[in-house]
TORKOL-4160 file (C-alpha; in steps of 0.2 Angstrom, whole numbers, padded with zeros to 4 digits, m for minus):
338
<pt num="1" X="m0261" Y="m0317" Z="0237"/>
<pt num="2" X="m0259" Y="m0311" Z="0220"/>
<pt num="3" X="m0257" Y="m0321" Z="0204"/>
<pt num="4" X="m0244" Y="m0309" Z="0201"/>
<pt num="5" X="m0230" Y="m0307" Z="0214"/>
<pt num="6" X="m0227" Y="m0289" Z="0220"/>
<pt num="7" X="m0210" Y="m0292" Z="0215"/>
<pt num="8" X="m0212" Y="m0296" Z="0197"/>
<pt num="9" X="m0228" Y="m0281" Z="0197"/>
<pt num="10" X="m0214" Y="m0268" Z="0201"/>
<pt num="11" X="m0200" Y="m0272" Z="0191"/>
<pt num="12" X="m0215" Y="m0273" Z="0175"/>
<pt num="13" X="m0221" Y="m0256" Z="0183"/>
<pt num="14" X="m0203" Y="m0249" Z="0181"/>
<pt num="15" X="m0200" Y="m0255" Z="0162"/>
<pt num="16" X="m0218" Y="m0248" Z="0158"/>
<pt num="17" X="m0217" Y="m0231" Z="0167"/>
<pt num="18" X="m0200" Y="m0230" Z="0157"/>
<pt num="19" X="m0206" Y="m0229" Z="0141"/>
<pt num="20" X="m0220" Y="m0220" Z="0146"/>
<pt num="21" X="m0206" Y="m0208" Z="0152"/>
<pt num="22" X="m0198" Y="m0209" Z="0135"/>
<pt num="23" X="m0212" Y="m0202" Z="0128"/>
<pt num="24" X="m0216" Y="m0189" Z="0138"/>
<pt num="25" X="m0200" Y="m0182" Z="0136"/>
<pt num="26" X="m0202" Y="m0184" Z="0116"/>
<pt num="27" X="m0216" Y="m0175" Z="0116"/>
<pt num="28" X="m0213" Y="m0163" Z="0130"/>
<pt num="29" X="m0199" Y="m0156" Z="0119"/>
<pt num="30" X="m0210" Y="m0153" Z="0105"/>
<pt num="31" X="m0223" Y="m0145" Z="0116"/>
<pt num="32" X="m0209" Y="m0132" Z="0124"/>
<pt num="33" X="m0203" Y="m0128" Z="0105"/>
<pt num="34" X="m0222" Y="m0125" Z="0101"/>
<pt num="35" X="m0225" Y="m0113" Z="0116"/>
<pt num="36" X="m0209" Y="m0104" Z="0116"/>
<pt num="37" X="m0205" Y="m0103" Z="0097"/>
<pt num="38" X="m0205" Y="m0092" Z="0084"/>
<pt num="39" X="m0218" Y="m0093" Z="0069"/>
<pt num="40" X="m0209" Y="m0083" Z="0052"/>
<pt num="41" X="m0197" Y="m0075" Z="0063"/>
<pt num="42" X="m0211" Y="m0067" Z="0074"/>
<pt num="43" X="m0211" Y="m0070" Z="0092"/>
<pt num="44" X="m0227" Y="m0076" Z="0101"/>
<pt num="45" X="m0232" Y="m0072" Z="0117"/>
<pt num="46" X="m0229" Y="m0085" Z="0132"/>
<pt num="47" X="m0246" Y="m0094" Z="0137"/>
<pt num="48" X="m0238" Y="m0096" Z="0155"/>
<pt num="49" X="m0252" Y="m0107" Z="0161"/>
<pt num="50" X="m0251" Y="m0119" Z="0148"/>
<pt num="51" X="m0231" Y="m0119" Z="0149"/>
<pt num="52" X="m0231" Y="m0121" Z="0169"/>
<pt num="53" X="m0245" Y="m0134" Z="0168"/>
<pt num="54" X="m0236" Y="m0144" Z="0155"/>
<pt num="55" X="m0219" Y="m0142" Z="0164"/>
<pt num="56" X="m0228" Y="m0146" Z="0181"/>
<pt num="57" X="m0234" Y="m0162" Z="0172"/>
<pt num="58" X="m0216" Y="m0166" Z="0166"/>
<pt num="59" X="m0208" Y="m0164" Z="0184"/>
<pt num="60" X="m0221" Y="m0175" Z="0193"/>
<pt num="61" X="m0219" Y="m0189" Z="0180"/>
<pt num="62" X="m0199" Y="m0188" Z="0182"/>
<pt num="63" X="m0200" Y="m0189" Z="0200"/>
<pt num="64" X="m0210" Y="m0203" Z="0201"/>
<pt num="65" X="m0202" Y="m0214" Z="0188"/>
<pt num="66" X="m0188" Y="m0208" Z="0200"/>
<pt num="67" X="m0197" Y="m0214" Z="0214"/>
<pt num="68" X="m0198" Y="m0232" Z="0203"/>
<pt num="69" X="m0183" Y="m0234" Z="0200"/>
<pt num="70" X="m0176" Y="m0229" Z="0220"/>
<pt num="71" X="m0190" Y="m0241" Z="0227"/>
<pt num="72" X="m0181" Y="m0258" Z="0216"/>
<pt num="73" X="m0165" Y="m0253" Z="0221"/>
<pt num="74" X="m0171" Y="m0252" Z="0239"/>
<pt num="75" X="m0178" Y="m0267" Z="0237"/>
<pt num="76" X="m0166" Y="m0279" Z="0226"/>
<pt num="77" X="m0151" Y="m0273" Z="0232"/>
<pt num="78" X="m0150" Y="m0263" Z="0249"/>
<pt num="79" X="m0162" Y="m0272" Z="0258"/>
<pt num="80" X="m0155" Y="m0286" Z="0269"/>
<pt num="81" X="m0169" Y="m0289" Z="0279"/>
<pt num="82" X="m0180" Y="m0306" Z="0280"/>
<pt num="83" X="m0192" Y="m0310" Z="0267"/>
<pt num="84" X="m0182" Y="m0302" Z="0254"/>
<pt num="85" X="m0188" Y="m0291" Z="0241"/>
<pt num="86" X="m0204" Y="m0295" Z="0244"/>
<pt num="87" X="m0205" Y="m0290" Z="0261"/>
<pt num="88" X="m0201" Y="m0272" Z="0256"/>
<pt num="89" X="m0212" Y="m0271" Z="0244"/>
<pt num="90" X="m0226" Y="m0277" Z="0253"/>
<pt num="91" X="m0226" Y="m0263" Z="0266"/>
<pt num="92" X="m0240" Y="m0252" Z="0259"/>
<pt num="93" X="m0238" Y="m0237" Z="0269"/>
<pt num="94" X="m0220" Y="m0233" Z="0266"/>
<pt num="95" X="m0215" Y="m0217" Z="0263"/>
<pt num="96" X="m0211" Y="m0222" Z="0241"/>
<pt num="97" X="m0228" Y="m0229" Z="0241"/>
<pt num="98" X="m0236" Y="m0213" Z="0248"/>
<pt num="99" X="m0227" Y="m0203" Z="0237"/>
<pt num="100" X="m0232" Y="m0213" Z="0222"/>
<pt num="101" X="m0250" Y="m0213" Z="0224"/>
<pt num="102" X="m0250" Y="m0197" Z="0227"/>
<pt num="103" X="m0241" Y="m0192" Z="0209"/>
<pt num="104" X="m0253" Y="m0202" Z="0203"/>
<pt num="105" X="m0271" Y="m0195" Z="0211"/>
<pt num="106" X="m0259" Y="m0176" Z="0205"/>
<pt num="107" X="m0255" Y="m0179" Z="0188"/>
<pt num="108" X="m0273" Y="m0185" Z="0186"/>
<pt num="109" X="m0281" Y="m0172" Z="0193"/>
<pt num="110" X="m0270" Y="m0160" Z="0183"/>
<pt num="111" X="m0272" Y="m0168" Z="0167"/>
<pt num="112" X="m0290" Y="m0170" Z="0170"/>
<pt num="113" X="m0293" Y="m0153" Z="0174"/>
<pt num="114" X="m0284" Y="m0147" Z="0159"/>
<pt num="115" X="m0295" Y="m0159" Z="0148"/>
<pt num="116" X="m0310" Y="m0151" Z="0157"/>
<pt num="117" X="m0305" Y="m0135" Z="0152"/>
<pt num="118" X="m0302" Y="m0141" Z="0135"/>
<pt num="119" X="m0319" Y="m0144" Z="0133"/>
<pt num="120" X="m0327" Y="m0127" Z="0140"/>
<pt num="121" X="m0313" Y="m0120" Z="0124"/>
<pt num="122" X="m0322" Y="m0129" Z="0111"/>
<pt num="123" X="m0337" Y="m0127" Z="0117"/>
<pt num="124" X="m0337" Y="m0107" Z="0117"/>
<pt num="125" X="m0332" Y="m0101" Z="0135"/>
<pt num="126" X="m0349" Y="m0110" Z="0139"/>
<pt num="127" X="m0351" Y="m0116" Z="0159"/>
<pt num="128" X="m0366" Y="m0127" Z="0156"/>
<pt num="129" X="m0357" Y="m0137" Z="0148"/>
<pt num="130" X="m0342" Y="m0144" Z="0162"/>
<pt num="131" X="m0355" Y="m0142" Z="0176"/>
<pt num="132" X="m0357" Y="m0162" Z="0180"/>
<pt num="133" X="m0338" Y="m0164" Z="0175"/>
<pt num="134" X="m0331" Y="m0150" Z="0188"/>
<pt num="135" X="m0344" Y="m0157" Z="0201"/>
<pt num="136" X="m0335" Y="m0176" Z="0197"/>
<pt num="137" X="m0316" Y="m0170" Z="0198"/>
<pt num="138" X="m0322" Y="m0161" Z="0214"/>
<pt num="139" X="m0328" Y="m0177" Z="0221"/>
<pt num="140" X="m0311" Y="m0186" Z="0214"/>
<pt num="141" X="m0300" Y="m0175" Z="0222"/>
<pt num="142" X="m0309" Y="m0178" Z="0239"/>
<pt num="143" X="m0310" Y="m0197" Z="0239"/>
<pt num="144" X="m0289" Y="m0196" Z="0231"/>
<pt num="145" X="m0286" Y="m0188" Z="0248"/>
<pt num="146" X="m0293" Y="m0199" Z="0260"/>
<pt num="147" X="m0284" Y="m0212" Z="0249"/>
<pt num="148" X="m0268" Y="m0206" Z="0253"/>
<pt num="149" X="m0272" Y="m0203" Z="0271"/>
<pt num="150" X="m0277" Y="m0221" Z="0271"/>
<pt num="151" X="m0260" Y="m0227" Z="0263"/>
<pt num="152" X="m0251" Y="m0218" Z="0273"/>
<pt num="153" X="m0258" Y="m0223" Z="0291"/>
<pt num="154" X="m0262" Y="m0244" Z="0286"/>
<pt num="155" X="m0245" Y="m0249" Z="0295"/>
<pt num="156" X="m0247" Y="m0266" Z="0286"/>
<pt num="157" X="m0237" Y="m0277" Z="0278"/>
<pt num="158" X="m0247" Y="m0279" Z="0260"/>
<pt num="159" X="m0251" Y="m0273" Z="0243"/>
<pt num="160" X="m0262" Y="m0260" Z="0240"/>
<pt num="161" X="m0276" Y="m0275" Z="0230"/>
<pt num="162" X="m0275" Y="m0284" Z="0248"/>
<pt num="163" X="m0277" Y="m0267" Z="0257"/>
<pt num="164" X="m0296" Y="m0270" Z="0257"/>
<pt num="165" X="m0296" Y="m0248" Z="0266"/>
<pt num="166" X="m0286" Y="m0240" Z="0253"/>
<pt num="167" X="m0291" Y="m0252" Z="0239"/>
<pt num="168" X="m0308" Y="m0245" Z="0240"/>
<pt num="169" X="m0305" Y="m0227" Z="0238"/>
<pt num="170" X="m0293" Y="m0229" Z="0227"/>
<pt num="171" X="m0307" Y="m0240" Z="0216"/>
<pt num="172" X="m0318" Y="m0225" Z="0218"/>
<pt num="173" X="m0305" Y="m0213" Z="0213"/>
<pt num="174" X="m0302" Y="m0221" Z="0195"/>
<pt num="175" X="m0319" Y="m0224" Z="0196"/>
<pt num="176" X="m0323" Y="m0206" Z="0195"/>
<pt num="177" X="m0310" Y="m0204" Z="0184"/>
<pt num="178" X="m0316" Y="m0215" Z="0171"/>
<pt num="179" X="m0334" Y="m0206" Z="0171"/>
<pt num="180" X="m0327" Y="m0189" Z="0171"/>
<pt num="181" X="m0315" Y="m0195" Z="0157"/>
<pt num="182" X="m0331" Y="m0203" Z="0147"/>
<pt num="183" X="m0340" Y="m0185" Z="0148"/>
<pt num="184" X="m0327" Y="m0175" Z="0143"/>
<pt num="185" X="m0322" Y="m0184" Z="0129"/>
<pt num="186" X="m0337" Y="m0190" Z="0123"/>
<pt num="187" X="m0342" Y="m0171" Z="0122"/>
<pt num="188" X="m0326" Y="m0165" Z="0116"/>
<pt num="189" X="m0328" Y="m0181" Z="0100"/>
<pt num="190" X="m0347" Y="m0174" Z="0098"/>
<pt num="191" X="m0341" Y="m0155" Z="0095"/>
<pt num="192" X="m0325" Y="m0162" Z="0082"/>
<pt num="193" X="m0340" Y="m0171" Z="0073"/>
<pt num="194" X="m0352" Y="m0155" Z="0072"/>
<pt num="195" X="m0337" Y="m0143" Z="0068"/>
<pt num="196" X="m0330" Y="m0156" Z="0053"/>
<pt num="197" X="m0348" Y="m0155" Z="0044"/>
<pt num="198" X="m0347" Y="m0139" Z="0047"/>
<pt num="199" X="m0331" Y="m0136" Z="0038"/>
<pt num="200" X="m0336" Y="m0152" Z="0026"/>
<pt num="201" X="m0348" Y="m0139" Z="0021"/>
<pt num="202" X="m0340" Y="m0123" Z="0016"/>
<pt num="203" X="m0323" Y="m0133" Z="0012"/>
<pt num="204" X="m0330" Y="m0147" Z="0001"/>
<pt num="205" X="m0319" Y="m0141" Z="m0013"/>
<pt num="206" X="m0301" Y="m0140" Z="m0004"/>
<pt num="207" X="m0306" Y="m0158" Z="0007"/>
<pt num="208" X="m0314" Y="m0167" Z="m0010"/>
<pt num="209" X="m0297" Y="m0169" Z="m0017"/>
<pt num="210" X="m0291" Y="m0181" Z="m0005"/>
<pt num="211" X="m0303" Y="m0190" Z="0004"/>
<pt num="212" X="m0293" Y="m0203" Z="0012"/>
<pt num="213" X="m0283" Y="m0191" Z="0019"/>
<pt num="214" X="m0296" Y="m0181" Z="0028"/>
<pt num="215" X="m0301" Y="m0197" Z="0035"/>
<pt num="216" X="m0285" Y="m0200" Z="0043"/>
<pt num="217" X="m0285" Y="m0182" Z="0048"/>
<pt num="218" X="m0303" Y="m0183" Z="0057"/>
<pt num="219" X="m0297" Y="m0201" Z="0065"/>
<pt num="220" X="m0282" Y="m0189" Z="0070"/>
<pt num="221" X="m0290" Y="m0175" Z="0078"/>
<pt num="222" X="m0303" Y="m0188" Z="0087"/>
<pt num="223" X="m0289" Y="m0197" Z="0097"/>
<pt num="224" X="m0278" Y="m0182" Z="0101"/>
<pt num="225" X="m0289" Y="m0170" Z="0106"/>
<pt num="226" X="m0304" Y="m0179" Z="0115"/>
<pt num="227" X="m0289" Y="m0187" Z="0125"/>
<pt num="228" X="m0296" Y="m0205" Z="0119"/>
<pt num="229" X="m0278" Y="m0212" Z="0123"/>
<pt num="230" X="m0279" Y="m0206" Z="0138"/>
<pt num="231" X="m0296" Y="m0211" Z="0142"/>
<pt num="232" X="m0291" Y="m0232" Z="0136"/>
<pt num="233" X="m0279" Y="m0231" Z="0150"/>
<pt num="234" X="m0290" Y="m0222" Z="0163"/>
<pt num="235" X="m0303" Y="m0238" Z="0158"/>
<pt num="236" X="m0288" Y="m0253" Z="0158"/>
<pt num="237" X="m0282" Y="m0247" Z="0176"/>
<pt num="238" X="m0300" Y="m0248" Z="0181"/>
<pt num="239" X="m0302" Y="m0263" Z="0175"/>
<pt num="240" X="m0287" Y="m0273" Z="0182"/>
<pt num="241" X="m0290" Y="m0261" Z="0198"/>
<pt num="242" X="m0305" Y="m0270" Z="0202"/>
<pt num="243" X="m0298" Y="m0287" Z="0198"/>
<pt num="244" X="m0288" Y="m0286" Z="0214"/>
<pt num="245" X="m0271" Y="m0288" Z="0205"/>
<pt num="246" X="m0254" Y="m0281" Z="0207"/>
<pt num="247" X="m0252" Y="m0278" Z="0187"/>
<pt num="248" X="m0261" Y="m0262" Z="0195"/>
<pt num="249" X="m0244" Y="m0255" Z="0200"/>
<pt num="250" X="m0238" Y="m0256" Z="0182"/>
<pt num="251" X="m0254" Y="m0248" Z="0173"/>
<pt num="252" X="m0256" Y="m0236" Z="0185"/>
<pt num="253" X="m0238" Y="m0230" Z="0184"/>
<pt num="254" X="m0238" Y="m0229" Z="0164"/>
<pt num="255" X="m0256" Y="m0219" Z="0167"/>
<pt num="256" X="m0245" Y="m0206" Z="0175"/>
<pt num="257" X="m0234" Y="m0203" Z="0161"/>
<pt num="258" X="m0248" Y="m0204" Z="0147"/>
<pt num="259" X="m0257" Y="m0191" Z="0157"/>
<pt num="260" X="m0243" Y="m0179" Z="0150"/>
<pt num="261" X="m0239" Y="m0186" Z="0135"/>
<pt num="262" X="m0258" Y="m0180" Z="0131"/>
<pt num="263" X="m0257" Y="m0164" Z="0138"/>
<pt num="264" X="m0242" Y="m0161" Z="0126"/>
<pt num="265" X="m0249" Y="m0167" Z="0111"/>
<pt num="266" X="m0264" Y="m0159" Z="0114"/>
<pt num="267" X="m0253" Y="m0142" Z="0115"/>
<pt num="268" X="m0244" Y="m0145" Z="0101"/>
<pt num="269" X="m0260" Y="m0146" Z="0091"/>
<pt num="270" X="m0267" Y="m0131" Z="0097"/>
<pt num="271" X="m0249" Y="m0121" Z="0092"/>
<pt num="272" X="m0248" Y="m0127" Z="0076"/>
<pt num="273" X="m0266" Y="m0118" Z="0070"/>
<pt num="274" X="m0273" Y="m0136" Z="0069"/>
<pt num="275" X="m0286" Y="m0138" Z="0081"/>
<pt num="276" X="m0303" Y="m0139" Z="0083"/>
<pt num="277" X="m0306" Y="m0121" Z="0087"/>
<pt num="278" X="m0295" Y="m0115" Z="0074"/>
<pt num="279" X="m0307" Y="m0122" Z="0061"/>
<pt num="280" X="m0322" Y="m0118" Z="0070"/>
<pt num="281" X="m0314" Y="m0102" Z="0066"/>
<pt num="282" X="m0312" Y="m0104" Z="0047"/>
<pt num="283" X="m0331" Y="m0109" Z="0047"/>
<pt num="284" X="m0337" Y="m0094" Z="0054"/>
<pt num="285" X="m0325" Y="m0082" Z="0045"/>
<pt num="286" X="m0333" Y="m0092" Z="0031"/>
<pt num="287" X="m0351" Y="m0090" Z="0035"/>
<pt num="288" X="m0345" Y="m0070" Z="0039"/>
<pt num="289" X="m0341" Y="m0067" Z="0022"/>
<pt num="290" X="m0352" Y="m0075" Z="0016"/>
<pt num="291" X="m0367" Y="m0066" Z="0025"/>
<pt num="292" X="m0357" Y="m0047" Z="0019"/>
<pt num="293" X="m0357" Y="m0053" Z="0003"/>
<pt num="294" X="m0376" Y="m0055" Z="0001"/>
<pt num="295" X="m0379" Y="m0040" Z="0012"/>
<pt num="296" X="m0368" Y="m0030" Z="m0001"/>
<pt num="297" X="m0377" Y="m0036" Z="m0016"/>
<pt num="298" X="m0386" Y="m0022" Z="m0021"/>
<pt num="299" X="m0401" Y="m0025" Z="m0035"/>
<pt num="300" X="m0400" Y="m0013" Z="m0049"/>
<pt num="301" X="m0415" Y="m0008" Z="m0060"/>
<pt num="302" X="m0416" Y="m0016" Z="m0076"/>
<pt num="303" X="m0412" Y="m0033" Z="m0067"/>
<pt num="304" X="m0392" Y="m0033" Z="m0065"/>
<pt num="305" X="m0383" Y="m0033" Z="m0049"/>
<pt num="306" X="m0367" Y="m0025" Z="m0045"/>
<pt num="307" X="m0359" Y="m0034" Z="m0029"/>
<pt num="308" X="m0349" Y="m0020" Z="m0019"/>
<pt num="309" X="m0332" Y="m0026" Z="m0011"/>
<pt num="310" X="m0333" Y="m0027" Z="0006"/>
<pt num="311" X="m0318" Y="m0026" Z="0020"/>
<pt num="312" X="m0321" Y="m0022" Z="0036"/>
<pt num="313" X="m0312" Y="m0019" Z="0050"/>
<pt num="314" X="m0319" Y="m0029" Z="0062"/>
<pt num="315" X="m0312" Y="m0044" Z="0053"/>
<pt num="316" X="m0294" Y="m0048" Z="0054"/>
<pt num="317" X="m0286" Y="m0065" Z="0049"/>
<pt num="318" X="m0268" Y="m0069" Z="0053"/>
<pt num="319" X="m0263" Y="m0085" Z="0044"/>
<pt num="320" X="m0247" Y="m0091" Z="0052"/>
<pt num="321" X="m0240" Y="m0109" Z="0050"/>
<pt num="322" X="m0256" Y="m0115" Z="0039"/>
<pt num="323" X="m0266" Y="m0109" Z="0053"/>
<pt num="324" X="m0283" Y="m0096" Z="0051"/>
<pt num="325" X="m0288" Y="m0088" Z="0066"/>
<pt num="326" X="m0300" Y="m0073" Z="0068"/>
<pt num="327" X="m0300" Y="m0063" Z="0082"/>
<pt num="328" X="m0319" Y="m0062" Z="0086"/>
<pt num="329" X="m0324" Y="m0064" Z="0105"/>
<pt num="330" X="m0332" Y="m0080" Z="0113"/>
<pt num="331" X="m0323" Y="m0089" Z="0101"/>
<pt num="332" X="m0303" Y="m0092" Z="0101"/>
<pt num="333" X="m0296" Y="m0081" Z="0117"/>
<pt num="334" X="m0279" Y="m0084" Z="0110"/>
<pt num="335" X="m0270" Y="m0094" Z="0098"/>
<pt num="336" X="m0261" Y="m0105" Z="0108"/>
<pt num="337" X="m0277" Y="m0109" Z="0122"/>
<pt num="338" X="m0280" Y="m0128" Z="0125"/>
């Protein structure tokens, strides 16, 4: 038995997925005015699969703080039975329990997955480098499975830390979780490093000016867009996972909302001309001109130089809500990618 009665665990779980739910909806809105809005009148085109991933995310964490919230009534005020609340919140394989973990092994996946795909962005389109994290998101989605399966089919009167079976999986499964996370991010805080002394580089004079604020800015872009949040939660529900205690209902559940609240914010980033890629972008439009102008100087004899103004039309900038992006290939497919 638990430290922590199941009782008290799921009335903590509901409080904590709550204002987990309270942010996502917060920054869910932002995310949909980011995808669907006008920049300077102008409108931009819809990036469906960020816009039906992001909603997918939303409707997956409303239903299962929904599922919350149906499973205390339930319990605190419809069941009559003896034992009490208690009793029917022990029963692991009821169909509530079911349903939750398997929003939880979804949003994960989802949210995973997109953080994946964030990666092979910034990185250049390159495949190399989400091999091993594919091959480990793979391998979650098969152990989440025969979690489910497991949960579904105990028939047993007990929380999922005392259902030794299912406990397992579902240790491996944010076990895999964590690693896959670790990759991504640390991957995805290694690239923000390299593109920043890049732009440190060719922008000393604009970034000198206010070098606290860049700080800031760098610590910014560090926790939103290598999913670091997200990645603290994914380790704390492994941690009191493994501990055997039902304070894993209530982590777990917030986990499910943080997963979107990321994936917004992440969005929202990327809209507003501010991510990684967008000044990856700046550095090479930087390095470009730079390269045309020395290609154009053209040494006159007698010793002076006369440097020829160079536009070509290759090179195309749009700069749209303090945003730069170039339109070269292999670099940004479209302003609005994650």
């Amino acid at each position: 038995m638990s430290a922590f009665p199941i009782t008290e665990a799921q009335i903590v779980s509901l409080f904590m997925e709550s204002v987990g739910f309270g942010l996502h909806i917060a920054t869910f809105i932002v995310c949909l005015r980011t995808l669907l809005g006008n920049s300077r009148g102008v409108r931009k085109p819809i990036n469906w699969p960020l816009l039906c991933i992001a909603i997918s995310l939303f409707i997956v964490g409303a239903y299962d703080v929904a599922l919350s919230l149906y499973h205390i009534i339930v319990a605190f005020v419809l069941y009559q039975g003896p034992g009490g609340a208690a009793a029917s919140l022990d029963h692991i394989s009821n169909w509530v329990n079911v349903f939750k973990s398997s929003n939880n092994f979804a949003q994960t996946l989802i949210a995973d997955a997109a953080l994946i795909y964030r990666c092979w962005v910034i990185y250049g389109h390159r495949w190399a480098i989400i091999i091993l994290p594919s091959i480990v998101w793979v391998a979650d989605t098969i152990v989440s499975a025969v979690e489910v399966y497991y949960t579904a089919t105990l028939r047993a009167d007990s929380t999922l830390p005392e259902a030794q079976r299912a406990n397992a999986f579902a240790q491996a499964y944010i076990s895999l979780t964590f690693v896959q996370n670790v990759m991504t991010t640390g991957l995805i805080i290694y690239r923000i490093w390299t593109v920043h002394k890049q732009s440190s580089r060719y922008f000393s004079q604009s970034y000198s000016t206010n070098g606290a604020g860049m700080g800031l800015s760098r610590i910014n872009r560090i926790l939103i867009e290598s999913a670091m949040l997200y990645t603290i939660v994914v380790f704390i529900t492994l941690v009191v996972d493994f501990d055997n205690n039902n304070s894993v209902y209530g982590v777990s559940s917030f986990l499910v909302e943080i997963a979107g609240v990321q994936f917004d914010l992440i969005i929202i980033r990327v809209g507003q001309g501010i991510a990684t890629e967008h000044m990856q972008t700046a550095v090479e439009s930087q390095q470009l001109e730079l390269r045309i102008r020395r290609d154009t100087t053209v040494e006159r004899s007698g010793g002076s130089k006369t440097v020829m103004q160079s536009h070509p039309s290759h090179t195309h900038f749009d700069v749209e809500d303090s945003s730069l992006h170039q339109k070269s290939p292999g670099l940004v497919e479209d302003a609005h990618d994650v």
